[in-house]
C-alpha positions in Angstrom: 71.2 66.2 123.3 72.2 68.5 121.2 75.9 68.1 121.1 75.8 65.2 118.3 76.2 66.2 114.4 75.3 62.1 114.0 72.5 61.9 116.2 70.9 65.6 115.6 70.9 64.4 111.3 69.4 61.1 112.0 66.6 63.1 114.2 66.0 64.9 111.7 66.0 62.3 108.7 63.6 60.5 110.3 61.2 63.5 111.3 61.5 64.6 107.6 61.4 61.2 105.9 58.1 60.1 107.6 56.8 63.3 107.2 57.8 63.2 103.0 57.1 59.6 102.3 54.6 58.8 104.0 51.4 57.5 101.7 53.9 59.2 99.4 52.2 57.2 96.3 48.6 57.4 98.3 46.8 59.5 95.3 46.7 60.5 91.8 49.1 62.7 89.6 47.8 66.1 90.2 47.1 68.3 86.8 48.6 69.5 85.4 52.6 69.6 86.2 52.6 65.9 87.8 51.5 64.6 84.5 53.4 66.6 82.8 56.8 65.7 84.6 55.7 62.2 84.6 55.2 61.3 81.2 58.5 62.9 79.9 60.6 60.8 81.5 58.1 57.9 80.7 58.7 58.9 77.2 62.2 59.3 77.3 62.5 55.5 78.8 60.1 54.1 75.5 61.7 56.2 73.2 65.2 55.8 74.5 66.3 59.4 73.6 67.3 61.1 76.7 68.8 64.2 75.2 65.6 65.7 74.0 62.4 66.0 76.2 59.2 65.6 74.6 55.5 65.5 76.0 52.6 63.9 73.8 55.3 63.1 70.9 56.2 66.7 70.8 59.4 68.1 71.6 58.6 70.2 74.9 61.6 72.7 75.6 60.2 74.3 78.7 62.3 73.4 81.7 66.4 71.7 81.0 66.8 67.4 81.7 67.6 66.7 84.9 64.3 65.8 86.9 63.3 64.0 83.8 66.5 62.1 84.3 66.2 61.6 88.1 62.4 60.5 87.7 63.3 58.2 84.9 65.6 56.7 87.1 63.0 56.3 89.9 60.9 54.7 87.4 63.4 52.4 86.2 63.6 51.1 89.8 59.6 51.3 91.2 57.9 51.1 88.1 56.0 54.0 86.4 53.7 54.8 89.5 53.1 57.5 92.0 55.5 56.7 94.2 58.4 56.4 91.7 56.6 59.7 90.4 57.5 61.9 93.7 60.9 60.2 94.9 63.2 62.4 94.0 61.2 65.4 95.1 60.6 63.6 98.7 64.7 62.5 98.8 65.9 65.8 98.1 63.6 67.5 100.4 64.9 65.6 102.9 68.7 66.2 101.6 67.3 70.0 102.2 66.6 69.8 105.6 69.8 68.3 106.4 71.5 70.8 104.7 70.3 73.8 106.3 70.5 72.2 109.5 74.6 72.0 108.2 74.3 75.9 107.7 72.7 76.6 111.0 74.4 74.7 113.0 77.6 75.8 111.2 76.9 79.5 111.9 75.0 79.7 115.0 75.4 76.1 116.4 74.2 72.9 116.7 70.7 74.3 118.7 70.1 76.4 115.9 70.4 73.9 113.0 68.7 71.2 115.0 65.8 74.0 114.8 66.1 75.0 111.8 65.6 72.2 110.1 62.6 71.0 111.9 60.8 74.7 111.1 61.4 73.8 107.3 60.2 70.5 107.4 57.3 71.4 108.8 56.6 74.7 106.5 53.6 73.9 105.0 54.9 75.3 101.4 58.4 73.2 102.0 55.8 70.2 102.9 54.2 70.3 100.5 56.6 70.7 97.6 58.7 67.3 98.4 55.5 65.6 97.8 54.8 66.9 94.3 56.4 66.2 91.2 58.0 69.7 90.7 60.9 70.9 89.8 60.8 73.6 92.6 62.1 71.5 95.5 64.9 70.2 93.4 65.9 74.0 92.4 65.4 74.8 96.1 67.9 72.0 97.1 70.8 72.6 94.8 70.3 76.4 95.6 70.2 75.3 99.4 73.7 73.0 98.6 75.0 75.6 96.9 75.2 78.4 99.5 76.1 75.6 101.9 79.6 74.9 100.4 79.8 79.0 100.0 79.2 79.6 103.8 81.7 76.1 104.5 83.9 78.1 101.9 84.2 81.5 103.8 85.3 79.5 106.8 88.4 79.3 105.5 88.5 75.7 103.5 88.1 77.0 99.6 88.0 74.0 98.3 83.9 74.2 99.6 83.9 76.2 96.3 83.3 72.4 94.3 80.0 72.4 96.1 79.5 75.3 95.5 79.9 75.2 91.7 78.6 71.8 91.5 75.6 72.4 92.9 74.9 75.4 91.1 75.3 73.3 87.9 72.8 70.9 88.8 70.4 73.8 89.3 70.7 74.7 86.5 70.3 71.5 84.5 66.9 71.4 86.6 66.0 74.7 85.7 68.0 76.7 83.4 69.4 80.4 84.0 68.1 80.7 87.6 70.3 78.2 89.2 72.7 81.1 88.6 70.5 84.0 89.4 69.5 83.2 93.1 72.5 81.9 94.7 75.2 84.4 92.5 72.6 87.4 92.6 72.4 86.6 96.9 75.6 86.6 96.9 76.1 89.8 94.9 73.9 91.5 97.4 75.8 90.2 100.6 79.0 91.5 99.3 77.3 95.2 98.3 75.8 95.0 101.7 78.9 94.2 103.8 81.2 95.5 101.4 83.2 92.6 101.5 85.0 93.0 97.8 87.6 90.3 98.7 84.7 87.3 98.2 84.8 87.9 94.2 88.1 86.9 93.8 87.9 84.3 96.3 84.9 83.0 94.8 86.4 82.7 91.4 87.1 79.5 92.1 88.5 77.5 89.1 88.4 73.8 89.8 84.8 74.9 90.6 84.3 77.0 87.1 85.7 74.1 85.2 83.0 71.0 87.4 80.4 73.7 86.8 80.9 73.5 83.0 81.3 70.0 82.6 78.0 69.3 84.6 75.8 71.8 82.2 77.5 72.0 78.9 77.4 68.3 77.2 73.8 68.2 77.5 72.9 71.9 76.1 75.4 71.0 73.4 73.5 67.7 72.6 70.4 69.3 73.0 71.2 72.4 70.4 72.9 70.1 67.8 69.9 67.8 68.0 67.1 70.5 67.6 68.4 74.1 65.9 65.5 75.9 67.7 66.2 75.1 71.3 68.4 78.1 72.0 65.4 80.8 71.1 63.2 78.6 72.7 64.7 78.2 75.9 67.0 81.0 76.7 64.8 84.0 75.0 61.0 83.0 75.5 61.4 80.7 78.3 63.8 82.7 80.3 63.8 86.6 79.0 60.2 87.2 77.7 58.7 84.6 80.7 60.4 87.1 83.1 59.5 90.6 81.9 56.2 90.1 80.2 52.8 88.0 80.7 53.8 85.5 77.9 52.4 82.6 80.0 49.6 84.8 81.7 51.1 84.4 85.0 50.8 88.0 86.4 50.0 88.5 89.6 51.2 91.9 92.1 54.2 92.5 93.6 53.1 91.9 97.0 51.8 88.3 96.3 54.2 85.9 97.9 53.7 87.7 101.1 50.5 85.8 102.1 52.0 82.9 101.0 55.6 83.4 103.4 53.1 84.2 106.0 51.1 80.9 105.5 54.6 79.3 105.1 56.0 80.1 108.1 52.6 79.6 110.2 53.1 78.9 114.0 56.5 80.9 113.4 55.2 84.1 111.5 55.2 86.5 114.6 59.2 85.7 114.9 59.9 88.0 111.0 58.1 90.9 112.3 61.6 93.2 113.7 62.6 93.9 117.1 63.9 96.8 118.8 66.5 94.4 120.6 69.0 93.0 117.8 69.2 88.9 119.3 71.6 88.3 116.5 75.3 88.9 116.2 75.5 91.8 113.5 78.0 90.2 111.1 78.2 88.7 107.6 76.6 85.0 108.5 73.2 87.0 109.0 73.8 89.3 106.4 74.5 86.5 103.7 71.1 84.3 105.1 69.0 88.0 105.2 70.2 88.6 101.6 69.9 84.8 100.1 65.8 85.5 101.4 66.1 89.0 100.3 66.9 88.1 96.6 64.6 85.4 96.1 61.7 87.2 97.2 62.7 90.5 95.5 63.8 88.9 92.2 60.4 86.8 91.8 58.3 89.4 92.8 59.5 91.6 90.1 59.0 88.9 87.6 55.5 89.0 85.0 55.2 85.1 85.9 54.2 84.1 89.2 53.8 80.4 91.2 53.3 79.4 94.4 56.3 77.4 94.3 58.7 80.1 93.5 59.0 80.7 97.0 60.3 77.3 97.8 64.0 78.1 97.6 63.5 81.6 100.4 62.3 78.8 103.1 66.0 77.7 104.0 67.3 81.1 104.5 64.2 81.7 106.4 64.2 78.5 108.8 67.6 79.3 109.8 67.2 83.6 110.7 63.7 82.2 112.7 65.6 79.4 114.2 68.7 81.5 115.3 66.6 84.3 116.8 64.1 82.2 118.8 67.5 80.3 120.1 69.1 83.8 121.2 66.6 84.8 122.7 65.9 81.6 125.0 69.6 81.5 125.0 69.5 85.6 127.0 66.3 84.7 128.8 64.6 87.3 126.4 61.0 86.5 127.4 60.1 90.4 126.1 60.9 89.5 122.9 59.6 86.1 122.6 56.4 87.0 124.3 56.2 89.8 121.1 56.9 87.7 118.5 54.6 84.8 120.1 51.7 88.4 120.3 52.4 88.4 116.4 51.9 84.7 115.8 48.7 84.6 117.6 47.3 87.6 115.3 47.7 84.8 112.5 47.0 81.4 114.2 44.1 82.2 115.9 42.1 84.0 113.2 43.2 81.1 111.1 42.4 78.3 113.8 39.1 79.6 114.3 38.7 79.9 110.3 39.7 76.5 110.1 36.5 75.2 112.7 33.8 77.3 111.9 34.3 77.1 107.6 32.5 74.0 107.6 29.5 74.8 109.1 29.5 78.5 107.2 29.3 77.0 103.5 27.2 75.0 101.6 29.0 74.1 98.0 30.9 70.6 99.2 30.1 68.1 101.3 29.9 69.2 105.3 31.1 65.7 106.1 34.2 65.5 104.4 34.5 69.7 104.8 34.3 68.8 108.5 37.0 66.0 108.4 39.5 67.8 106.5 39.3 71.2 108.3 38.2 70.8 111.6 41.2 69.3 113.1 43.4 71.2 111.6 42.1 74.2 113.1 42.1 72.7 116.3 45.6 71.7 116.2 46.4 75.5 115.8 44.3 76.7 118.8 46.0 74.6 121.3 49.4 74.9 120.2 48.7 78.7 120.1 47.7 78.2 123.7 49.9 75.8 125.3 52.7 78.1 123.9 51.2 81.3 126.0 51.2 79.2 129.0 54.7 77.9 128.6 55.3 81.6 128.1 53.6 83.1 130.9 55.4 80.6 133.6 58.7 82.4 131.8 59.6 78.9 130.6 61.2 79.8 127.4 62.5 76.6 125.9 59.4 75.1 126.2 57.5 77.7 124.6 60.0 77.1 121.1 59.2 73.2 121.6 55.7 73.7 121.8 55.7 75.6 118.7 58.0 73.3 117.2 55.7 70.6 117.7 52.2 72.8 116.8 54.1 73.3 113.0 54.7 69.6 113.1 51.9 68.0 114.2 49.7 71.0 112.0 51.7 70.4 109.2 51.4 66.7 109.0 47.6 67.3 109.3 47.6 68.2 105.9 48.5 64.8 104.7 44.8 63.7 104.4 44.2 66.7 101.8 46.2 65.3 99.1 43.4 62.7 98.8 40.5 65.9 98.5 42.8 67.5 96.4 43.4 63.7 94.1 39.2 64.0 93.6 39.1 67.5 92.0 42.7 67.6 90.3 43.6 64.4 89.0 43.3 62.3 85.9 43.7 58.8 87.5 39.7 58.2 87.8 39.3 59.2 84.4 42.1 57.1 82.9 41.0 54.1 84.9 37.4 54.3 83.2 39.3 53.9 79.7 41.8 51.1 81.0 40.1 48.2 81.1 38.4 48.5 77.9 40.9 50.6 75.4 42.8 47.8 72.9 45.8 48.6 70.8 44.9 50.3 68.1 41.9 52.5 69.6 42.0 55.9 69.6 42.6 58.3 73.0 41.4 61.9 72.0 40.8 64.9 74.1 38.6 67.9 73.3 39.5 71.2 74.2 41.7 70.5 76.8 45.0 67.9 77.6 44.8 66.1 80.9 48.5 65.3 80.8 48.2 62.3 83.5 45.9 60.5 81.1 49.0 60.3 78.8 50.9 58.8 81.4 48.4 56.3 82.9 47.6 55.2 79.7 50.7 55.1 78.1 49.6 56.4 75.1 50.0 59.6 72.5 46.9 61.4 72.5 44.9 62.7 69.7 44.0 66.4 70.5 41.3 68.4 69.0 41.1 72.4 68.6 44.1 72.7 71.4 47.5 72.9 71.1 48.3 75.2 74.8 51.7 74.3 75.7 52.4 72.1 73.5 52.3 74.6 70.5 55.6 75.1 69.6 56.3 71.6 69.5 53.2 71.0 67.2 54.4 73.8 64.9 58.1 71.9 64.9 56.7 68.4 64.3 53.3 69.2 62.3 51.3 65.7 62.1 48.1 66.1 61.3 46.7 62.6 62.9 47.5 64.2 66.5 46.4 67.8 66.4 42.9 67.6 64.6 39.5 69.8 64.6 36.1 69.4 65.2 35.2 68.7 61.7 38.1 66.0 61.3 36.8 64.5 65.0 33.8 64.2 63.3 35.2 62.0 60.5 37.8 60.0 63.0 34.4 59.2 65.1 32.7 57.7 61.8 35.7 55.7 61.0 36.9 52.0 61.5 38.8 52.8 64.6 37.8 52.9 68.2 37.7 56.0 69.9 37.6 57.4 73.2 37.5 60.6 73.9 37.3 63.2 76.8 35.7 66.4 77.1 34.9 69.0 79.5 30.9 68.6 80.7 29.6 71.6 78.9 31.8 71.1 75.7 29.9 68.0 75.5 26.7 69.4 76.3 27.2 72.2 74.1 28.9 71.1 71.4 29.9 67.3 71.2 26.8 65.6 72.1 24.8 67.2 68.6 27.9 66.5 66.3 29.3 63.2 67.2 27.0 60.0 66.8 26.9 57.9 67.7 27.7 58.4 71.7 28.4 56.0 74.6 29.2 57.5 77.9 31.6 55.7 80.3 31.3 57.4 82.6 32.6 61.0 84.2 35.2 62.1 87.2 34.6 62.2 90.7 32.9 66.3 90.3 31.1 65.3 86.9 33.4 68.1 85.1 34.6 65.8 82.6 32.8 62.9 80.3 34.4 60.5 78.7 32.4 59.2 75.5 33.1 56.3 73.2 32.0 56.0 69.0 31.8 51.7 70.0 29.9 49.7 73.1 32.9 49.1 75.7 31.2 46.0 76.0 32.1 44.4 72.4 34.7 42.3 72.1 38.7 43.1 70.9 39.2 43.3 67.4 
């Protein structure tokens, strides 16, 4: 069964695909980075300048071009939709899986990688990520690629390097200066680790150095000759300051990602925790995957700015060390060990099981019904797994405890798909947008007060008028100061009084507080699915075009 490179991919494509696509376009861009990472490319594809990103009409220097590119493309194919939206994310997560099942099997064999790649599909962070418009899970796949054709590389064939390098290039155009850091800085600490000092020189791969330069340099070049400002921008606030202060107010403690690996790794957390029996061969392949994890966790928990996300490109690493110790030990009949790590598991699933059931009936601030339907079962799923798996266990039936928990993370995993549509009613601008569709003309005006909802941008495929916020978008304000798009009250007041149309969206108590005694006058069309946001007209929706 497991003998097959052909068959044990196509197993796995499948299990990942449906697990990734799946209602992949089933709810709305999710605030703020969907909307964000949606309308740049949309605006690249009207404006037809696909050197420099810009969001709203401003230029927008935060992250490099190439998941603007890849979504365009998507777009350019499925139309400008959800779907077409999360493509690329969902594809490459996918080309993820395959290629650490590559690197396991490669190292520890065929078993392992078959293993390893179902445990990352079904991390709930992994999950997750190929079904958002980020630019996490396409970092975490050229990273992933990239220490793919290094291990292929130290197996003799060199010329592994041009993945390698390539790879690492794309990372970067995704990213900037980190598609360097986390595979070269991993690979700086396997080689003080093992003391290995041969792999610099054999590294230094020029064919490589020279594909690696020609992916990333045209379009920094472009980018710099077409907007002076970019380098500061980019290399010095984006990347320097971002790291080593609380520029973009970010900060959270050093230990924070460790809830989150935990979560990550949920039915498979009890298999991190060390044992006193090494399972695993002590030589470079586990050193290199123990330092790729290592390095990614260490580097962004030293860093002033931290996401969720970040953690994203540690899962591979981590699939395949989990995957190759629960195979050694079924592989030595190691039921001690197994039934330890299983112990530590249970410490985590079952409190979070039981969390999972009884929530719902605890609180009182949403809906039991829908509290009920989106928790219950998911809790559920974690209780039985936990305790199928002890009774596989306890009849010393080893393999069939790793299946069983193989198919708890996939079955709990998937559970989760229904919480993108809870998550669509409290985090996305779709309702809003479609209360203004039907009824704004060319030539009205689409404001926002206090606040940009970037999806609205997108659905409505129109610049924005802000008023008394600039946020983000800032620096590109100052670069490109026009005073029709980045007004304040007062001039709001004056815009409402004009000729033109205007709609315009505010938070609830902005327009409680503030808008409803200066504006006039005030037709509401209505609010979002929570009532946090009102959107208000200075014209009767109901009168006809002029």
């Amino acid at each position: 069964m497991f003998k097959s490179d052909v068959r044990n991919g196509i197993l796995l494509f499948m299990l990942s695909g449906v697990m990734f696509f799946s209602l992949l376009g089933g709810h709305g861009l999710l605030e703020p980075d969907e909307g964000r990472y949606s309308e740049i490319p949309r605006e690249m594809i009207e404006s037809g300048d696909y050197v420099t990103p810009r969001l709203n009409g401003v230029l927008y220097f935060e992250k490099p071009v190439l998941h603007y590119w890849l979504t365009a493309s998507a777009f350019s194919v499925f139309g400008q939709n959800e779907f077409a939206s999360r493509f690329w994310p969902a594809l490459l997560g996918i080309l993820g899986v395959l290629s650490t099942y590559a690197m396991g099997s490669t190292l520890y064999g065929k078993k392992c990688g078959l293993l390893a790649g179902t445990i990352l599909s079904s991390s709930l962070l992994y999950y997750a990520t190929a079904q958002i418009n980020l630019t996490d899970m396409p970092l975490s796949v050229f990273v992933t690629l990239a220490m793919t054709g290094f291990v292929l590389a130290l197996r003799g064939n060199r010329r592994w390097l041009i993945l390698f390098y390539l790879a690492m290039g794309a990372a970067v155009l995704t990213k900037g200066l980190v598609g360097i850091v986390l595979p070269c800085g991993a690979i700086l600490m396997y080689i003080l680790w093992t003391r290995r000092w041969s792999t610099v020189t054999y590294s230094l791969y020029l064919p490589g150095i020279a594909l690696f330069l020609a992916v990333t340099v045209p379009w920094f070049k472009a980018v710099c000759d077409a907007n002076p400002d970019f380098f500061h921008f980019f290399f010095i606030q984006e990347h320097f300051l971002r790291y080593t202060t609380r520029l973009h107010h970010r900060y959270e403690p050093f230990w924070y990602f460790i809830p989150i690996l935990i979560l990550a790794t949920v039915p498979w957390t009890g298999f991190l925790v060390p044992s006193r029996k090494k399972s695993m061969e002590e030589n470079g392949q586990t050193a290199l995957m123990i330092c790729w994890f290592a390095f990614v966790f260490l580097f962004f928990s030293a860093s002033s700015s931290k996401l969720v996300p970040y953690m994203v490109p540690a899962l591979p690493p981590l699939a395949i060390l989990i995957s190759a110790r629960a195979i050694s030990w079924t592989n030595e009949g190691n039921l001690r060990s197994l039934k330890t790590a299983l112990a530590w598991t249970s410490t985590i699933t079952i409190p979070l099981g039981t969390a999972l059931v009884a929530y719902p009936f605890l609180q009182d601030d949403l809906p039991r019904d829908i509290m009920v339907g989106q928790l219950v079962h998911k809790g559920i799923i974690l209780l039985l797994g936990t305790v199928a798996a002890w009774i596989f266990a306890s009849r010393k039936n080893l393999e069939k405890t790793v299946i069983c928990l193989a198919v708890t993370g996939v079955i709990w995993t998937g559970s989760f798909k229904t919480g993108f549509s809870l998550y669509d009613r409290i985090n996305s601008a779709r309702d809003l947008a479609m209360l203004i569709k039907p009824h704004i003309e060319e030539g009205d005006v689409m404001a926002q007060y206090g606040q940009y909802l970037q999806g609205i941008t997108f659905y409505l495929e129109r610049r924005n008028v802000l008023v008394d916020y600039e946020g983000e978008l800032a620096f590109g304000a100052s670069r490109e100061r026009d005073p029709r798009w980045f007004i304040d009250l007062p001039q709001l007041t004056r815009l409402w009084k004009g000729d033109d149309r205007v709609f315009l969206i505010a938070k609830k108590e902005s327009y409680d507080g503030t808008l409803k005694d200066r504006l006039e006058p005030i037709y509401v069309l209505g609010t979002d699915c929570e009532g946090d946001n009102v959107v208000i007209s200075n014209r009767k929706t109901e009168e006809a075009p002029r």
